[in-house]
N, C-alpha and C positions, 0 to 999 in steps of 0.2 A: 637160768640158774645164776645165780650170785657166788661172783670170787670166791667166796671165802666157803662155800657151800664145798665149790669145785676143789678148794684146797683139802677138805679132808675127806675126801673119797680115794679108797685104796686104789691103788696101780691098776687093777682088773675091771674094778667097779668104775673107772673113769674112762678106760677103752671102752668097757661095753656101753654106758652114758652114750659116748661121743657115736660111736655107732649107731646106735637108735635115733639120734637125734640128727646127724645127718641125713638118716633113712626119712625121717619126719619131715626134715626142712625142703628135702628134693619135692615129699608128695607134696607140700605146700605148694611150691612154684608152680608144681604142674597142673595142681589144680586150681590155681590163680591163673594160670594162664588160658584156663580154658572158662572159667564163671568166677566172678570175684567170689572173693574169702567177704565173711561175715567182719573179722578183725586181721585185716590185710598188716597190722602195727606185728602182729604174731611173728610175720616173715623176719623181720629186721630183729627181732626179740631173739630169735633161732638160730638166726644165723649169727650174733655175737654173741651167744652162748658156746655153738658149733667153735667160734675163734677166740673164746678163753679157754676151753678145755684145750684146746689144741698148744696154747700157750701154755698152759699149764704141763703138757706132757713134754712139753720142749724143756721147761723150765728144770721136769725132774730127773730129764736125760742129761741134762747141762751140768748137775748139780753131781751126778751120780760118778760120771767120768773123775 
């Protein structure tokens, strides 16, 4: 997902996003680590999506205080 995608996804819809998408990026590894991935690039795609959302929900706790 793209910044700015990330930016207007509500409060709710962005936890649950980040949820899923952790859940996705673990079965990735673990199944990379047992038979390669077809698009192994997927991993590194996931998991800087997993660490903009995450920035993102820092950003709108930061903002909220």
């Amino acid at each position: 997902m793209k910044q700015k995608e990330i930016a207007q996804l509500s409060a709710e819809e962005l936890k649950k996003t980040l949820t899923e998408t952790r859940i996705a990026y673990t079965k990735m590894k673990l199944n990379h680590a047992v038979a390669n991935l077809e698009a192994p690039h997927k991993i590194k795609e996931t998991r800087r999506a997993v660490a903009r959302m995450i920035t993102e929900t820092k950003n709108r706790n930061t903002n909220a205080q």
